[in-house]
Biotite code that builds the C-alpha atoms (Angstrom):
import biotite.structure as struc

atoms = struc.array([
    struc.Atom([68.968, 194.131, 140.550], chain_id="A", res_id=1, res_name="UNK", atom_name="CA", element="C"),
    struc.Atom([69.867, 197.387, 138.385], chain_id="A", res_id=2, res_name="UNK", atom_name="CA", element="C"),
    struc.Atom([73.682, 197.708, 137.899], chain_id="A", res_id=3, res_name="UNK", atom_name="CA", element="C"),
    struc.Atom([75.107, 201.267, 137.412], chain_id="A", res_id=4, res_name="UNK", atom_name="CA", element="C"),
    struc.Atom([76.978, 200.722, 134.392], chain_id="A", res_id=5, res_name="UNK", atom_name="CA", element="C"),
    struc.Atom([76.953, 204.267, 133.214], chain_id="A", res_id=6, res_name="UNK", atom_name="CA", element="C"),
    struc.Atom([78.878, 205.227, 136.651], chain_id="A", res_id=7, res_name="UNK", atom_name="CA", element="C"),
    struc.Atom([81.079, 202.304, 136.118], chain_id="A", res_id=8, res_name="UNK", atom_name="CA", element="C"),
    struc.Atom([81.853, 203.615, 131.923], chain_id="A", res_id=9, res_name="UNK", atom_name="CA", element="C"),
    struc.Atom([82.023, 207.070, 132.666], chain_id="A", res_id=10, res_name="UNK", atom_name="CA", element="C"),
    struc.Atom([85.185, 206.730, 134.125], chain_id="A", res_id=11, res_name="UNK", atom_name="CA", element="C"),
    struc.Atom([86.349, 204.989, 130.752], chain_id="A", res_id=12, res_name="UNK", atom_name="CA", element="C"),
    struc.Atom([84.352, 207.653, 128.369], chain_id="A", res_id=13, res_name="UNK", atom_name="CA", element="C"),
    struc.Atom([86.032, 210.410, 129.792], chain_id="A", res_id=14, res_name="UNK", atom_name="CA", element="C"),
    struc.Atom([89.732, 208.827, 128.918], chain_id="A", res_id=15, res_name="UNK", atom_name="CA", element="C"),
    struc.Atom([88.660, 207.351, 125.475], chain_id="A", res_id=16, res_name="UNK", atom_name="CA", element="C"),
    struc.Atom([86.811, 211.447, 124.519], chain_id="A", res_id=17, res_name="UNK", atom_name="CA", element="C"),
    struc.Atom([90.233, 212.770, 124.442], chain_id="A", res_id=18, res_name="UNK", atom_name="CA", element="C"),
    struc.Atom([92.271, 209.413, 122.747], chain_id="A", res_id=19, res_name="UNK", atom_name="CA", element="C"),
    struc.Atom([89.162, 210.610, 120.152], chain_id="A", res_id=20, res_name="UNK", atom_name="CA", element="C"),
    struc.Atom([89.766, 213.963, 119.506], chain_id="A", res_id=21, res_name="UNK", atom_name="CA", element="C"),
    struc.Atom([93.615, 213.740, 118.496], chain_id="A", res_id=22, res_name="UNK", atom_name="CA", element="C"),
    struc.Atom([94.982, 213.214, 115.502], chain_id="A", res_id=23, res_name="UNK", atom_name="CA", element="C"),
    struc.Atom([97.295, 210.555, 114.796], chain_id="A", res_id=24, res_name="UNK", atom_name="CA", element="C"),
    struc.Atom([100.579, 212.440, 114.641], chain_id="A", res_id=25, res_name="UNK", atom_name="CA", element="C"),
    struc.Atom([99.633, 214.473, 117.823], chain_id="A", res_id=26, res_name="UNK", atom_name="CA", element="C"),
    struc.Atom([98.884, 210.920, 119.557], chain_id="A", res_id=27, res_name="UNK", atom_name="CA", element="C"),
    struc.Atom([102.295, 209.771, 118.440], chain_id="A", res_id=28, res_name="UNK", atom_name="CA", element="C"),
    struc.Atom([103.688, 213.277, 119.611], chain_id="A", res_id=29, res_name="UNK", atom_name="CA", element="C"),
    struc.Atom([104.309, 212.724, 123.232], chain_id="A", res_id=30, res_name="UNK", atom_name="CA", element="C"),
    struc.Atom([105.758, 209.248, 122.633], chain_id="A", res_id=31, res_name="UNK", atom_name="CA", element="C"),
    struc.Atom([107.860, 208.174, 125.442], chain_id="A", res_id=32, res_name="UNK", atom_name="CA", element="C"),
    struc.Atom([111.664, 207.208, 124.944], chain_id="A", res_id=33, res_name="UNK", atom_name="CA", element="C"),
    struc.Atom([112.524, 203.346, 125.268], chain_id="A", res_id=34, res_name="UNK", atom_name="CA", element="C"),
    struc.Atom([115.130, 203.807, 128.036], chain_id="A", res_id=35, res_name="UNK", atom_name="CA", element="C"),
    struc.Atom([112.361, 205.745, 130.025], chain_id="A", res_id=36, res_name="UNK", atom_name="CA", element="C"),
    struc.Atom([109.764, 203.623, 129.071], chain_id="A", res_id=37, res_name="UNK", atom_name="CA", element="C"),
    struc.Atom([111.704, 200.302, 129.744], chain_id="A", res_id=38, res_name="UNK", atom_name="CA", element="C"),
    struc.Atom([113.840, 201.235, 132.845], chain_id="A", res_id=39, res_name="UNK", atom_name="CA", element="C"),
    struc.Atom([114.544, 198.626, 135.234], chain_id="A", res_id=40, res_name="UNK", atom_name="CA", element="C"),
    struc.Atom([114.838, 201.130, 138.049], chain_id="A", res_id=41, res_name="UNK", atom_name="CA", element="C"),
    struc.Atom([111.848, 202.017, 138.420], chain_id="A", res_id=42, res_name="UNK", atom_name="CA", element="C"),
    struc.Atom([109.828, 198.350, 138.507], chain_id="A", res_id=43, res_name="UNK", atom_name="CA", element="C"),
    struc.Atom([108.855, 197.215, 141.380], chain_id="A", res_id=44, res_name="UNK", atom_name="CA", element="C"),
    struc.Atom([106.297, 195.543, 143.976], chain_id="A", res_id=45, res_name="UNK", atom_name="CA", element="C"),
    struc.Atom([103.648, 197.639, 144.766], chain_id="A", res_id=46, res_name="UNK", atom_name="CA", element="C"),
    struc.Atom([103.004, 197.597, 148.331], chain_id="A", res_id=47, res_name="UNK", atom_name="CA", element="C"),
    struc.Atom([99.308, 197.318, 148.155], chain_id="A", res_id=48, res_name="UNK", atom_name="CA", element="C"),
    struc.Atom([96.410, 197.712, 146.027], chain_id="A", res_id=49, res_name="UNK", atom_name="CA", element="C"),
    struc.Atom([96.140, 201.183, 146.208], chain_id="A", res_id=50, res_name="UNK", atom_name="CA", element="C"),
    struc.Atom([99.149, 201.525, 144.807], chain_id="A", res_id=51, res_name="UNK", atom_name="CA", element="C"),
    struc.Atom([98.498, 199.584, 141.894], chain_id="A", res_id=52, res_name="UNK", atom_name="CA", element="C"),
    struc.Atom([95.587, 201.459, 141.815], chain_id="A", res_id=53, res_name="UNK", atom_name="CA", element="C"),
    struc.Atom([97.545, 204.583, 141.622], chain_id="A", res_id=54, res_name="UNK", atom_name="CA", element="C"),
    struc.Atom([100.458, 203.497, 139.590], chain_id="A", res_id=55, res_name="UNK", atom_name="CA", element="C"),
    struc.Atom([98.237, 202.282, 137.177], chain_id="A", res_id=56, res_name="UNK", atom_name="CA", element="C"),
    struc.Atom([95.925, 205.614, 136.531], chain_id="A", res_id=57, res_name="UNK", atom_name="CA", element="C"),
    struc.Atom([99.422, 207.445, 136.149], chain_id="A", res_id=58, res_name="UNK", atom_name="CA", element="C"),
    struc.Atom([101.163, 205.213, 134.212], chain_id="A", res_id=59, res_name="UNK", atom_name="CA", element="C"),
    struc.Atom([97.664, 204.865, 131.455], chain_id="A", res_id=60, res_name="UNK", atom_name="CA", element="C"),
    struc.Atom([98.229, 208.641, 130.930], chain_id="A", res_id=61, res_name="UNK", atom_name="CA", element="C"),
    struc.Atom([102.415, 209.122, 131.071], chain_id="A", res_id=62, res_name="UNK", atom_name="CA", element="C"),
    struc.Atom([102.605, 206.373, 128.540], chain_id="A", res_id=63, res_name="UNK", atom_name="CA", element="C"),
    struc.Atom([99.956, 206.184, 126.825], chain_id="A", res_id=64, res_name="UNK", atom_name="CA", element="C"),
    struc.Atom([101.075, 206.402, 123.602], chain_id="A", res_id=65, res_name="UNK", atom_name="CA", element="C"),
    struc.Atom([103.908, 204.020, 123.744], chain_id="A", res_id=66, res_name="UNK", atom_name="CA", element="C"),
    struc.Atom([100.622, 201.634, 125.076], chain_id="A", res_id=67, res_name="UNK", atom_name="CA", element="C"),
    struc.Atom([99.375, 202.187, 121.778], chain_id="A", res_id=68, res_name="UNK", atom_name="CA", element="C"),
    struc.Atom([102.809, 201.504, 119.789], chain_id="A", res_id=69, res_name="UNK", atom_name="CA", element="C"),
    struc.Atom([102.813, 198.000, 122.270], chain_id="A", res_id=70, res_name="UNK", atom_name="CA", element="C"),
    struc.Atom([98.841, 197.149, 120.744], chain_id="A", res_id=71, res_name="UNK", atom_name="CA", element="C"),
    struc.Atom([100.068, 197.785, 117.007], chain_id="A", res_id=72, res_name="UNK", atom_name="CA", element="C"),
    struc.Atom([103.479, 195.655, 117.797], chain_id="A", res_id=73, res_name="UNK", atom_name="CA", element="C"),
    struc.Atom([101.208, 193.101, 119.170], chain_id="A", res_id=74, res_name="UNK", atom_name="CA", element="C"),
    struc.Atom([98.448, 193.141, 116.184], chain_id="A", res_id=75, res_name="UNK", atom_name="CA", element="C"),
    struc.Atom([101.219, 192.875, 113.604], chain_id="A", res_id=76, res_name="UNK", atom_name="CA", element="C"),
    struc.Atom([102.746, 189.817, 115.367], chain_id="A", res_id=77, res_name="UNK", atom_name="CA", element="C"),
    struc.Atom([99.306, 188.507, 115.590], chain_id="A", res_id=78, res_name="UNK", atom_name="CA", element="C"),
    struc.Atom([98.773, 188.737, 111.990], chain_id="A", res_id=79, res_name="UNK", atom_name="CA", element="C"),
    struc.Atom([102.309, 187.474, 111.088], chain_id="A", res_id=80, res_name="UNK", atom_name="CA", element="C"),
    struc.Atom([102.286, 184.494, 113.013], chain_id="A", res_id=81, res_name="UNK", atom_name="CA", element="C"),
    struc.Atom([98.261, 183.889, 111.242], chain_id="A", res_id=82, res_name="UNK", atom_name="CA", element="C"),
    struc.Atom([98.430, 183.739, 107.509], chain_id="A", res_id=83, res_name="UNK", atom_name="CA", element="C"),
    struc.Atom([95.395, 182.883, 106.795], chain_id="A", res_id=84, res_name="UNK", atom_name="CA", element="C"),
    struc.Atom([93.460, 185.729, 108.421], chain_id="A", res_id=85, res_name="UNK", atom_name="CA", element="C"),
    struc.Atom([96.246, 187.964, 106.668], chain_id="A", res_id=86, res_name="UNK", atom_name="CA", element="C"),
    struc.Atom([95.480, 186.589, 103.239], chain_id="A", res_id=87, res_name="UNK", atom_name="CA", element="C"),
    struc.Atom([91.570, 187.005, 103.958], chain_id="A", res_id=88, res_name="UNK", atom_name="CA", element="C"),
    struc.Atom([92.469, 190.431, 105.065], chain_id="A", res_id=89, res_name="UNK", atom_name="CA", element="C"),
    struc.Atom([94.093, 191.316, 101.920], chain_id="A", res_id=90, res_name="UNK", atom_name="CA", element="C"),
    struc.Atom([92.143, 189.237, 99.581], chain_id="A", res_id=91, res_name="UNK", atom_name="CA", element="C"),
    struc.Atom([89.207, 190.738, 101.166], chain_id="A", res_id=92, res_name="UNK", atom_name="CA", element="C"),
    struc.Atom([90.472, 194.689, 100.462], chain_id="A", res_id=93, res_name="UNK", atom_name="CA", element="C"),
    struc.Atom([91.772, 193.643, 97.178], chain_id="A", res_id=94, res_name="UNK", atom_name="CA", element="C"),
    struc.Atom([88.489, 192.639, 95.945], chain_id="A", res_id=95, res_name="UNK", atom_name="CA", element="C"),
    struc.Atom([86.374, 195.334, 97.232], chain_id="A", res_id=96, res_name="UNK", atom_name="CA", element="C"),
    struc.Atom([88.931, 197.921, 95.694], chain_id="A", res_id=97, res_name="UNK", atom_name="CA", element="C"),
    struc.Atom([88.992, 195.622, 91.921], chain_id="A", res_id=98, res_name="UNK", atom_name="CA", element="C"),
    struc.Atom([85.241, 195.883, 92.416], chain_id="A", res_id=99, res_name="UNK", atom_name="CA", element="C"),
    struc.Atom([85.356, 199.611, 93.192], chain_id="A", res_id=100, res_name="UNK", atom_name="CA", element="C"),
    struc.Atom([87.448, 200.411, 90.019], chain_id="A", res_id=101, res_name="UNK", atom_name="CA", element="C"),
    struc.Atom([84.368, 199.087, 87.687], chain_id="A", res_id=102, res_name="UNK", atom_name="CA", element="C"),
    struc.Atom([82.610, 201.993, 89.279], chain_id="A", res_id=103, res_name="UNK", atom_name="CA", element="C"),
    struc.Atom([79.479, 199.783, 88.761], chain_id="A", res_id=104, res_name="UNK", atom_name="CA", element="C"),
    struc.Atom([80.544, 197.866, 85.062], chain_id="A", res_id=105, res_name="UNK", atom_name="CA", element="C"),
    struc.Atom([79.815, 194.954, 84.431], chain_id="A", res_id=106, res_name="UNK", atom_name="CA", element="C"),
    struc.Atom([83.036, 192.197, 84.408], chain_id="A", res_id=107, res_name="UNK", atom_name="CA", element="C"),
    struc.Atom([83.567, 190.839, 81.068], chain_id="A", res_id=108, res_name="UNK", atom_name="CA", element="C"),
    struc.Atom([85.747, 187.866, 80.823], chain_id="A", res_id=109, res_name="UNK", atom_name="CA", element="C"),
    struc.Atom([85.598, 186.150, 77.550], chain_id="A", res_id=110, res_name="UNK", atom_name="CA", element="C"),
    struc.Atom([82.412, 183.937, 77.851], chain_id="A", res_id=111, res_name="UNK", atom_name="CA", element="C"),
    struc.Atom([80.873, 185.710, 81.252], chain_id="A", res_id=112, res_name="UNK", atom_name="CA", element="C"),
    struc.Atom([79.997, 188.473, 82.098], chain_id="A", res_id=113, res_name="UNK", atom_name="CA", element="C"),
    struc.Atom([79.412, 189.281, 85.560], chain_id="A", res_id=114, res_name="UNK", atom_name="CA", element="C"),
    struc.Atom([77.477, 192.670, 87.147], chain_id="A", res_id=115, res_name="UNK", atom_name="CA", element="C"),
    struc.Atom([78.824, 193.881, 90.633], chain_id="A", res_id=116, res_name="UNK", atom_name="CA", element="C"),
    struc.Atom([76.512, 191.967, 92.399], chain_id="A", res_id=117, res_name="UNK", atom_name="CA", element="C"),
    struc.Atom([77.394, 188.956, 91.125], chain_id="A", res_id=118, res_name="UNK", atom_name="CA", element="C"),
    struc.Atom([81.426, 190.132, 92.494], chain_id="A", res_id=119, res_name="UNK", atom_name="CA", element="C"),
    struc.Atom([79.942, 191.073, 96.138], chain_id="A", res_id=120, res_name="UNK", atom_name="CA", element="C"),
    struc.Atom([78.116, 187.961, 96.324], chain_id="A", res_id=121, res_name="UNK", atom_name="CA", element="C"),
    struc.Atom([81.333, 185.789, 94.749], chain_id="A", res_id=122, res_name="UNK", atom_name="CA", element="C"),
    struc.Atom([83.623, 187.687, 97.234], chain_id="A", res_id=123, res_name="UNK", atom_name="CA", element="C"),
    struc.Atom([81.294, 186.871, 100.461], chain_id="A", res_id=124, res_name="UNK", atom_name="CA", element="C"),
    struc.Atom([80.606, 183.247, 99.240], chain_id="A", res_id=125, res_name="UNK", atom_name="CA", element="C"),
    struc.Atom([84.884, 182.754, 98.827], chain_id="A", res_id=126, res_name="UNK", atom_name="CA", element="C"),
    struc.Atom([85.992, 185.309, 101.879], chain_id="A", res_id=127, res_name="UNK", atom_name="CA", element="C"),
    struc.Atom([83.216, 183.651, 104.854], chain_id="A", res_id=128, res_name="UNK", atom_name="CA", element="C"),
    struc.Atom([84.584, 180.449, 105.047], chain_id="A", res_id=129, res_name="UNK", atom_name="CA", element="C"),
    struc.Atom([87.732, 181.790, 104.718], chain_id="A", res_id=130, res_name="UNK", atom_name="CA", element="C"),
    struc.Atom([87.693, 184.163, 107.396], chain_id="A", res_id=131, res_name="UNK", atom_name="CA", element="C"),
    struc.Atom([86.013, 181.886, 109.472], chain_id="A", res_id=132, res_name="UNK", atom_name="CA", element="C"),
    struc.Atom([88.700, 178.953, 109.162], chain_id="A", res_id=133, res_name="UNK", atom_name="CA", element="C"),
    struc.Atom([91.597, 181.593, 110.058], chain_id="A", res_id=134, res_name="UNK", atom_name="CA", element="C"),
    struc.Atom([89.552, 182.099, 113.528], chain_id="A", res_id=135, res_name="UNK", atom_name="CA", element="C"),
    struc.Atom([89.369, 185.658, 114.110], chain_id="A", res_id=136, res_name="UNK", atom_name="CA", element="C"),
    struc.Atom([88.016, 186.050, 116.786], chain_id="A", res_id=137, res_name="UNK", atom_name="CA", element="C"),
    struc.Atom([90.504, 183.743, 119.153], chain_id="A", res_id=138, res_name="UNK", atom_name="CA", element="C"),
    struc.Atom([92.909, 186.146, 117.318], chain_id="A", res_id=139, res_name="UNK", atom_name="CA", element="C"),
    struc.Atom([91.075, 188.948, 118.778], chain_id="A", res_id=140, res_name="UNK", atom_name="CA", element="C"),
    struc.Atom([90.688, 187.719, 121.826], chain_id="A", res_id=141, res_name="UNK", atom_name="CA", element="C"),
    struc.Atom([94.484, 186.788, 121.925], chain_id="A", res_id=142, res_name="UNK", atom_name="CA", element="C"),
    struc.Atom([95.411, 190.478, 121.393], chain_id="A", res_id=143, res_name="UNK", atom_name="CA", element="C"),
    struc.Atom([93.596, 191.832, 123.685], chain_id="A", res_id=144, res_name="UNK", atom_name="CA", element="C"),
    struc.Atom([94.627, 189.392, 126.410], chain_id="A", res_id=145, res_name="UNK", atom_name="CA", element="C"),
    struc.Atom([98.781, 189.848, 125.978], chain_id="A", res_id=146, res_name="UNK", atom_name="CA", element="C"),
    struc.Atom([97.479, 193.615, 125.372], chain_id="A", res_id=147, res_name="UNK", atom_name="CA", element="C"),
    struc.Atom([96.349, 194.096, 128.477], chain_id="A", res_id=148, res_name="UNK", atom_name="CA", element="C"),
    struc.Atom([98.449, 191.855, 130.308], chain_id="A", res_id=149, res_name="UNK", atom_name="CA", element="C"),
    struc.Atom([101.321, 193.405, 129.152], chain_id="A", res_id=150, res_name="UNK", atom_name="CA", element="C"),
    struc.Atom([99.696, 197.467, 129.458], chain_id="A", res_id=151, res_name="UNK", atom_name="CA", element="C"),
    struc.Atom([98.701, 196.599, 132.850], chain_id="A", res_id=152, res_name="UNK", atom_name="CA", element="C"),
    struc.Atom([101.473, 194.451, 134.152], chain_id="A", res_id=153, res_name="UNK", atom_name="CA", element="C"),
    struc.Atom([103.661, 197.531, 132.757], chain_id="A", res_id=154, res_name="UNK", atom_name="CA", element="C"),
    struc.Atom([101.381, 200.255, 134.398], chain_id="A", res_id=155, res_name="UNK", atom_name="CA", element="C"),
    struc.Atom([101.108, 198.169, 137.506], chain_id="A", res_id=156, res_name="UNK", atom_name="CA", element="C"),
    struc.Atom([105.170, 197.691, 138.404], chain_id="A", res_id=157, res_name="UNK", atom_name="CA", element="C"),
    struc.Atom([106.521, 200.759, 137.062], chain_id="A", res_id=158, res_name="UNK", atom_name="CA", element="C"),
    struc.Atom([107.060, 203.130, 139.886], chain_id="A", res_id=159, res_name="UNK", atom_name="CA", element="C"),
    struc.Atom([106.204, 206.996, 139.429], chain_id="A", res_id=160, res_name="UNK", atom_name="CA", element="C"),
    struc.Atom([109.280, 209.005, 139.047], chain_id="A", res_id=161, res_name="UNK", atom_name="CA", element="C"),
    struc.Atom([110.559, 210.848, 142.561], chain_id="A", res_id=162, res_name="UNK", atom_name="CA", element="C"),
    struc.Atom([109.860, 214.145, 141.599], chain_id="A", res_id=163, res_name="UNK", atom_name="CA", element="C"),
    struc.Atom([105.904, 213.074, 141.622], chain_id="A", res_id=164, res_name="UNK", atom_name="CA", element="C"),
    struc.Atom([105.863, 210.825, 144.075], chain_id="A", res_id=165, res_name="UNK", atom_name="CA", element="C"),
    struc.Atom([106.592, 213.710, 146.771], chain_id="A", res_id=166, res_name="UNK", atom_name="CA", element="C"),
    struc.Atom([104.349, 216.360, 145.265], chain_id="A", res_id=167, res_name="UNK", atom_name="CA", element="C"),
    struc.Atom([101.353, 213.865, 145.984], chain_id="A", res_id=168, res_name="UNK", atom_name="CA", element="C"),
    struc.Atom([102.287, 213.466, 149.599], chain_id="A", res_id=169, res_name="UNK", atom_name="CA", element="C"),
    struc.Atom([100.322, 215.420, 152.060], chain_id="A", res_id=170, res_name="UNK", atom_name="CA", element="C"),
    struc.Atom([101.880, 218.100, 153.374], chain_id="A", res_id=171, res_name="UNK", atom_name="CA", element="C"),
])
């Protein structure tokens, strides 16, 4: 059985081209204020899934960039509440830069001396196990699960404003 998965991500390609091509102070440009963003007059049931359907296209592109301000909230919380994969994270960057400074020197301390091989292969051996006992991944997955529940559970209940809701009804 042959799937058509490029009709299926072409839909998504065409979104994610122009997240691309802007810079991050344009993305944060047309960032949405809270009261707008969080009003309780505008949540509601949708009636059916055609709504959600359309809610949700028009709610993706109003808000997206508060969307994106929710995901960094989200990742920072996720790497507050996990040490571990924050200390890997930073012991990690911390040792590629201290490598980067010998700009390819050797490391003499006292007795040894060690060659920037020795350094990447000391970092990996120290930052694997590491990394893998502060479970990234079920971190990852975590985010994107209470990402998109809350994105989508936002973009599904919050209704379009008046003013658009009767310029889409047929006349």
């Amino acid at each position: 059985m042959q799937l058509p998965i490029s009709a299926i991500t072409s839909q998504f390609s065409d979104r994610f081209n122009s997240v691309r091509a802007q810079s991050i102070s344009s993305r944060f440009a047309n960032l949405r204020p809270v009261s707008e963003f969080l009003d309780v007059k505008r949540f509601s049931k949708p009636a059916h899934f055609g709504e959600v359907q359309s809610r949700v296209n028009y709610n993706l592109s109003y808000f997206s960039s508060n969307y994106a301000v929710v995901f960094v909230m989200l990742s920072i919380y996720s790497l507050l509440t996990n040490f571990l994969l924050l200390f890997v994270i930073i012991f990690v960057t911390g040792g590629l830069y201290g490598i980067g400074k010998l700009e390819g020197r050797d490391l003499e301390l006292g007795v040894a001396r060690l060659n920037t091989s020795q350094l990447y292969t000391g970092l990996l051996v120290v930052a694997v196990p590491l990394g893998i006992w502060a479970s990234p991944i079920s971190t990852v997955l975590w985010l994107i699960g209470a990402t998109g529940a809350t994105v989508f559970g936002h973009a599904a209940l919050m209704d379009k404003p008046i003013e658009n809701a009767f310029s889409e009804e047929a006349v």
